[in-house]
N, CA, C and O of each residue as an XYZ file, in Angstrom:
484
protein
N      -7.334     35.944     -9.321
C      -8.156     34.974     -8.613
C      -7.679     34.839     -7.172
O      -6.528     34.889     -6.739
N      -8.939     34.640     -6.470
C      -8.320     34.728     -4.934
C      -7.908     33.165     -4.687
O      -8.581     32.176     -4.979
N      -6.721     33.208     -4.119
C      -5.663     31.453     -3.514
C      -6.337     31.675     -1.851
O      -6.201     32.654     -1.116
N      -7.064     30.430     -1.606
C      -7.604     30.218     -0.462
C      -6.588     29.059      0.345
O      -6.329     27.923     -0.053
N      -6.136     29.689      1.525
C      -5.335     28.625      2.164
C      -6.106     27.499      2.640
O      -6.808     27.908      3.564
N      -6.378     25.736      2.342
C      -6.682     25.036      2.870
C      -6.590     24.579      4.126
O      -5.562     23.973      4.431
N      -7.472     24.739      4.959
C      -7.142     23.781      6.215
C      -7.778     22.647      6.681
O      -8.993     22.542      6.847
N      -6.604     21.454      6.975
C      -7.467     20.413      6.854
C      -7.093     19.892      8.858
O      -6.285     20.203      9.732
N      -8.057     19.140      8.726
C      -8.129     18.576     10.110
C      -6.979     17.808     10.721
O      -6.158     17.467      9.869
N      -6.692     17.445     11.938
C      -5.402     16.409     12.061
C      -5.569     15.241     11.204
O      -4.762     14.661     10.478
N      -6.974     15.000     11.488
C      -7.533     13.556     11.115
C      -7.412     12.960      9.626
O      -7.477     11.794      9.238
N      -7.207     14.202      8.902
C      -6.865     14.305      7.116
C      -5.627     13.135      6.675
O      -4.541     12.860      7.187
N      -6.098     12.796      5.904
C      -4.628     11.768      5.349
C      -5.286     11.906      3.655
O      -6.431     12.091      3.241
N      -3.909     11.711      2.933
C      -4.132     11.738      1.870
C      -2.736     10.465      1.143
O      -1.583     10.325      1.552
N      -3.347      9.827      0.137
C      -2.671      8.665     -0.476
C      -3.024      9.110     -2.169
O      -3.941      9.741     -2.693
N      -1.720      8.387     -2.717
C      -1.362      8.353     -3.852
C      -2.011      7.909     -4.738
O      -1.787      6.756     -5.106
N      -3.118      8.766     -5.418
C      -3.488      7.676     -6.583
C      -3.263      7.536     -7.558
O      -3.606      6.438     -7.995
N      -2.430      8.676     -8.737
C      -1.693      8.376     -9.991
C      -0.971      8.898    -10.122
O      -1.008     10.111     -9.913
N       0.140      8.234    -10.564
C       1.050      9.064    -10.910
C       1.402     10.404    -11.340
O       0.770     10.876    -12.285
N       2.555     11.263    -10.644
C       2.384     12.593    -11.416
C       2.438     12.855    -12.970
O       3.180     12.284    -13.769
N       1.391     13.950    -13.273
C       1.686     13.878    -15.561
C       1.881     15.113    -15.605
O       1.106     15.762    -14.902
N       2.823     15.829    -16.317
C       2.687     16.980    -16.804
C       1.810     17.841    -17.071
O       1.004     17.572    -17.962
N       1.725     19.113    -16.372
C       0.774     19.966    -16.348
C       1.286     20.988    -18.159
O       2.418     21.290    -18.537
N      -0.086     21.255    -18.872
C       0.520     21.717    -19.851
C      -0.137     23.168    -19.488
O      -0.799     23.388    -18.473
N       0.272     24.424    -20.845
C       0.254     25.412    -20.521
C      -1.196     25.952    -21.662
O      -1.987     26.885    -21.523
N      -1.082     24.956    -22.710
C      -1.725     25.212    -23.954
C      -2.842     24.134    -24.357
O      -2.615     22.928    -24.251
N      -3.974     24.605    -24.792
C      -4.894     22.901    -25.124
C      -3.954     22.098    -25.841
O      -3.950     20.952    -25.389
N      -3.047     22.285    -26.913
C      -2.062     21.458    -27.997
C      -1.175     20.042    -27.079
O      -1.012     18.829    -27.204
N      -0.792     21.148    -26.154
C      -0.304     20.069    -25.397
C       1.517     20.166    -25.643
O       2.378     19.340    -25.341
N       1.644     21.474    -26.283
C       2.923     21.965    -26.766
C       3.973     21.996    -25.677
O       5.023     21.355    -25.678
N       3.523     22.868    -24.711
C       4.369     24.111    -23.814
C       3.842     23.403    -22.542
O       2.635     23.160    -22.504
N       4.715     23.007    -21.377
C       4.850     22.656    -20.061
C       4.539     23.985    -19.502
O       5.254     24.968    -19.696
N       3.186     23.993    -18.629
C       3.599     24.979    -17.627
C       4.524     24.524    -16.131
O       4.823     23.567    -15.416
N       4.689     25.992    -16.305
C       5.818     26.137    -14.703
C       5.560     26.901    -14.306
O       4.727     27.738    -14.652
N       6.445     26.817    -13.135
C       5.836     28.142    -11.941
C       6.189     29.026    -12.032
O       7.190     29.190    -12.730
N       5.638     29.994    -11.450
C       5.802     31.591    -12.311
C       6.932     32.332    -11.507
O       7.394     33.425    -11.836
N       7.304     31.624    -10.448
C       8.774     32.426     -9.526
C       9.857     31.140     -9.817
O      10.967     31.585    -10.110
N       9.809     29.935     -9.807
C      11.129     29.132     -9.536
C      11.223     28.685    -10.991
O      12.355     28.278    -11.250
N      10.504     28.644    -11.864
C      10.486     28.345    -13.259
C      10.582     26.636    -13.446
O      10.839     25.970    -14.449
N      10.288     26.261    -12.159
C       9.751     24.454    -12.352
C       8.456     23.910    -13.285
O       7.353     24.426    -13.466
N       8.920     22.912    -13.700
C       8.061     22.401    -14.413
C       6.592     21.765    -13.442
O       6.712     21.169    -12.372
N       5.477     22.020    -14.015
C       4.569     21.700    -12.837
C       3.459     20.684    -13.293
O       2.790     20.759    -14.324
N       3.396     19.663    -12.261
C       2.723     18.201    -12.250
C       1.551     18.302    -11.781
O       1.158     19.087    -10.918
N       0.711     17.150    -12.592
C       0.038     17.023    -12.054
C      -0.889     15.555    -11.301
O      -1.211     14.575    -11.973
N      -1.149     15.686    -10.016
C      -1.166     14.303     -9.739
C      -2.885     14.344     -8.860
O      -3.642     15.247     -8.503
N      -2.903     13.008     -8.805
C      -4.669     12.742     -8.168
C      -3.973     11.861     -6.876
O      -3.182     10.919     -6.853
N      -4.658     12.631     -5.836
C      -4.390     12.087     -4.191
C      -5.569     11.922     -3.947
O      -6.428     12.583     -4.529
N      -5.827     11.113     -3.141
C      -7.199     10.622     -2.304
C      -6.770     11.221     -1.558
O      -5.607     11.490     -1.258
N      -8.510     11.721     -0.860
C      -8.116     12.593      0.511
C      -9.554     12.036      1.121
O     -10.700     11.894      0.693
N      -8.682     11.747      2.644
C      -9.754     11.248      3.393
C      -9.610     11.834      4.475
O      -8.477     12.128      4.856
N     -11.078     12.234      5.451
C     -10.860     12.762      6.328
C     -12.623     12.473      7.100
O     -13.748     12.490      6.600
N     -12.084     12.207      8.595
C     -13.293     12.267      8.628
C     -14.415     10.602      8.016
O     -14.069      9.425      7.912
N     -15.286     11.040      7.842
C     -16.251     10.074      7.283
C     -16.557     10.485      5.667
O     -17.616     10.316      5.064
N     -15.063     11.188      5.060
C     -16.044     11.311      3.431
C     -14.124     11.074      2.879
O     -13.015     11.077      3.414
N     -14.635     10.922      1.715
C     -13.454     10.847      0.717
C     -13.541     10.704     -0.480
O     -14.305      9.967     -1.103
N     -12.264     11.852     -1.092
C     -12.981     12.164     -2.462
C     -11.106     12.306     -3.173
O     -10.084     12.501     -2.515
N     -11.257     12.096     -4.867
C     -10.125     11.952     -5.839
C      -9.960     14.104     -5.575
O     -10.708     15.077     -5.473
N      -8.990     13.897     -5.580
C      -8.082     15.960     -6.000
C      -7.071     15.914     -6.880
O      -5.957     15.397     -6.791
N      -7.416     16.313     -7.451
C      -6.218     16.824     -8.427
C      -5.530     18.250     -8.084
O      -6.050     19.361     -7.979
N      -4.145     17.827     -7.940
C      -3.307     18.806     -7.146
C      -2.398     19.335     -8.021
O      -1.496     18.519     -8.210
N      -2.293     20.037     -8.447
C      -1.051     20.530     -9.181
C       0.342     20.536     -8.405
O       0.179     21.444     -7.590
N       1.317     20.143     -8.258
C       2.621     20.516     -7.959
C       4.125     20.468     -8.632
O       4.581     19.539     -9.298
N       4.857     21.855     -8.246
C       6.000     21.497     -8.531
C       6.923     20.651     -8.782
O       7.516     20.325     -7.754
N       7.389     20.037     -9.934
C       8.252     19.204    -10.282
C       9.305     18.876     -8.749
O       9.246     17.967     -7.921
N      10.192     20.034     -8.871
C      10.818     19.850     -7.384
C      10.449     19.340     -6.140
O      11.190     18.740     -5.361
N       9.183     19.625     -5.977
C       8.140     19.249     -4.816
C       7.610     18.239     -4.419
O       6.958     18.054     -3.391
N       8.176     16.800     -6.133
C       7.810     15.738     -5.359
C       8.872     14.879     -5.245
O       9.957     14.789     -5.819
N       8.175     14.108     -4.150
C       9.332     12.853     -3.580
C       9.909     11.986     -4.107
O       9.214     11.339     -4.890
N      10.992     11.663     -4.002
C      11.611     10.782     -4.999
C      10.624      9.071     -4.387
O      10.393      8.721     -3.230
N      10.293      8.428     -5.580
C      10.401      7.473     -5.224
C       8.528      7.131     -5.098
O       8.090      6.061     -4.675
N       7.790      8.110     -5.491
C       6.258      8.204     -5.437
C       5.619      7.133     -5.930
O       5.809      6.964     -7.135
N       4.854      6.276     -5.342
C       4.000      4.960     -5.818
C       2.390      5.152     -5.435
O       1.716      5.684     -4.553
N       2.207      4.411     -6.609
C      -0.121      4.843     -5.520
C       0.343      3.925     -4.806
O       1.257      3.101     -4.814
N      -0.850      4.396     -3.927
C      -0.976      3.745     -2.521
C       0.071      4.467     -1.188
O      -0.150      4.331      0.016
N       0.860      4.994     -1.612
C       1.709      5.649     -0.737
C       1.018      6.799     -0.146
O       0.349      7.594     -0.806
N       1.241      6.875      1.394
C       0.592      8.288      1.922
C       1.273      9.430      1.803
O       2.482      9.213      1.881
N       1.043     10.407      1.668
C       1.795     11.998      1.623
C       0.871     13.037      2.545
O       0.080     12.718      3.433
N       1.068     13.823      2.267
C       0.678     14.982      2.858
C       1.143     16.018      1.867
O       2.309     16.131      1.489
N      -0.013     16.868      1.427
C       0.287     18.470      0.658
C       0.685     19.372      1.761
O       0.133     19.577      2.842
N       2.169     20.049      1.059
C       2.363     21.338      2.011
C       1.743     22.468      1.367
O       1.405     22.411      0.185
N       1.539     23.704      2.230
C       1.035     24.444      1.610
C      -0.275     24.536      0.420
O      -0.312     25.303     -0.542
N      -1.257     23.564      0.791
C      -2.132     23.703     -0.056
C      -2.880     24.405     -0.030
O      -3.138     24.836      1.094
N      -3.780     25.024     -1.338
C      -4.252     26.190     -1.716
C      -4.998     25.769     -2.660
O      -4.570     24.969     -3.492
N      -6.239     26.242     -2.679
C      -7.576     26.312     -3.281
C      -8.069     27.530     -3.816
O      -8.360     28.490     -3.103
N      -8.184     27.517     -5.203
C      -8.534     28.815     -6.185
C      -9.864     28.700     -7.157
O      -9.735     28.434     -8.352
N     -10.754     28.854     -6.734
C     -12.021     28.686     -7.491
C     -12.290     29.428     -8.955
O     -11.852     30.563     -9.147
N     -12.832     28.910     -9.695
C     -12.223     29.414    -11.159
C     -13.576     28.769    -11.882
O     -14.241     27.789    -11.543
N     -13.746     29.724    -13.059
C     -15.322     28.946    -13.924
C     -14.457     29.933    -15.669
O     -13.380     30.429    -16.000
N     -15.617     29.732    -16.153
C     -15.158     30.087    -17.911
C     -16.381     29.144    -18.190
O     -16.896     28.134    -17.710
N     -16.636     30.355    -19.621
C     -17.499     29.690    -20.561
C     -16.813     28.913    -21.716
O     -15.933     29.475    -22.367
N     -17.137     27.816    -21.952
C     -16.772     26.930    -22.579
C     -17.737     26.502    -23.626
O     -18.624     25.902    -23.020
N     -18.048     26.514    -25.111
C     -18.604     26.299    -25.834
C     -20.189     26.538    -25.636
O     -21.089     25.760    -25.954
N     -20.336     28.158    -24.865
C     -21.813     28.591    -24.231
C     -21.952     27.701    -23.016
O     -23.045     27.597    -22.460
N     -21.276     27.294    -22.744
C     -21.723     26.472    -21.131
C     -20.695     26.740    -20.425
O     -19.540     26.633    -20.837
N     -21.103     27.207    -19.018
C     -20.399     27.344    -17.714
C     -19.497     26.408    -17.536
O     -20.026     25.366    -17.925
N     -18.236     26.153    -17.098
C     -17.712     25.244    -16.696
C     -17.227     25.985    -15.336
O     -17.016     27.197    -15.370
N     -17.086     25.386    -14.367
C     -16.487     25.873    -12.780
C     -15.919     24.761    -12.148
O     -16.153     23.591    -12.450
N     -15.095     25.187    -11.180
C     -14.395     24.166    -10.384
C     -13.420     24.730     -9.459
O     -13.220     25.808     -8.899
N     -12.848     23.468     -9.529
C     -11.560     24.077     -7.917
C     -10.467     24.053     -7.936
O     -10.256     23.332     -6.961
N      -9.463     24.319     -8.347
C      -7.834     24.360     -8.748
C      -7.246     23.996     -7.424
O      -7.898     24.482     -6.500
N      -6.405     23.422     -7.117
C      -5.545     22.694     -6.093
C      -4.111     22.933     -6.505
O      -3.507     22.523     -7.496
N      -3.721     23.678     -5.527
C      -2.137     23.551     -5.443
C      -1.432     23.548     -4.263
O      -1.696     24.135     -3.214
N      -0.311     22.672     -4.597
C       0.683     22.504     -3.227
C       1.908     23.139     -3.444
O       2.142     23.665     -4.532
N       2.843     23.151     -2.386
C       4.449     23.954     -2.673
C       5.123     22.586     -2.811
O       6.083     22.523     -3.580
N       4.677     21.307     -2.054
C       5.137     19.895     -1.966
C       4.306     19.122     -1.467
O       3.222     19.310     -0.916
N       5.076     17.961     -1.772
C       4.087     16.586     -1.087
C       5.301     16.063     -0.142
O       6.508     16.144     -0.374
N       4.720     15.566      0.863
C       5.813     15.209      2.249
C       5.694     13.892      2.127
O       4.629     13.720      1.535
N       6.249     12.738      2.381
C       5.943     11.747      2.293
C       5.405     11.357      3.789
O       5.890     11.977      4.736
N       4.488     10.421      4.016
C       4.025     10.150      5.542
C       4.518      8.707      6.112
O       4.399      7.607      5.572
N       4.931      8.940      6.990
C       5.598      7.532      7.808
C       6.334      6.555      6.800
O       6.001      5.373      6.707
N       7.205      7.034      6.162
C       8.374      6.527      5.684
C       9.379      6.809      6.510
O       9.151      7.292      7.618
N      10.903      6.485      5.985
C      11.962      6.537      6.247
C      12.437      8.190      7.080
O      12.771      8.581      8.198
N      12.257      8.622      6.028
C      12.557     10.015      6.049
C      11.626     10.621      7.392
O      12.256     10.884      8.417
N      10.420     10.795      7.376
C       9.358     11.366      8.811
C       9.979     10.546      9.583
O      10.408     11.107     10.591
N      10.296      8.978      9.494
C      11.010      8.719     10.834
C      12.342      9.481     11.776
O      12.567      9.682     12.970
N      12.986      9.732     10.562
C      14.280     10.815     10.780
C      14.118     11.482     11.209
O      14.875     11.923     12.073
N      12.955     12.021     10.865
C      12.684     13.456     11.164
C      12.429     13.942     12.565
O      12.860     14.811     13.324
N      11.330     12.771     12.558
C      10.781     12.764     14.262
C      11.803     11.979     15.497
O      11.663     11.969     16.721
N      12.564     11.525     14.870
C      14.354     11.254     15.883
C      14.725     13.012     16.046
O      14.601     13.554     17.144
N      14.985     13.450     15.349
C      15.720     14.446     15.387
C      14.887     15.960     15.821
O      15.377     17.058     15.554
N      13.910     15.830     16.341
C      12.667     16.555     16.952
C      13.137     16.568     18.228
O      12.465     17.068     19.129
């Protein structure tokens, strides 16, 4: 499947809306998937993303490692490296399609830490 690099505008912000849940590998709900090079366990979480004049719920898959300690809704982040993989399957004779979302991390936005960051810039 082709991984489409996302690009989003300056104007893009994205906030926390549920908590990260375990991404599984199997319908059972047995086997955690992980990533196929660092062997992390991989999450999955719903960010609001607003940009612009529209805004809509994403479900992002990310690396266990990748998120911030300390994640609450309502908190802003930013996806690094996000990537968009379009994907369909027949499902009980009916089409199902959609959009797979993945990040390498979530950055946290204007916390502690980006303040540091941008001192030391």
């Amino acid at each position: 499947m082709a991984r489409i690099r996302v690009g989003l505008l300056p104007t893009a912000s994205f906030m926390v809306g549920t908590m990260p849940v375990p991404k599984y590998a199997d319908a059972e709900k047995t086997q955690f998937a992980t990533d196929r090079e660092t062997g992390a366990k991989l999450k999955t979480i719903t960010l609001f993303f607003m940009e612009e004049d529209r805004a809509e719920a994403l479900k992002i898959t990310v690396p266990e490692t990748g998120l911030p300690n300390g994640l609450k809704p309502g908190m802003p982040v930013m996806p690094v490296e996000l990537f968009a993989t379009p994907w369909a399957r027949i499902f009980n004779g009916q089409l199902a399609d959609g959009i797979a979302y993945r990040a390498d991390r979530l950055d946290l936005v204007g916390g502690p830490d980006s303040a540091a960051e941008d001192e030391a810039a």
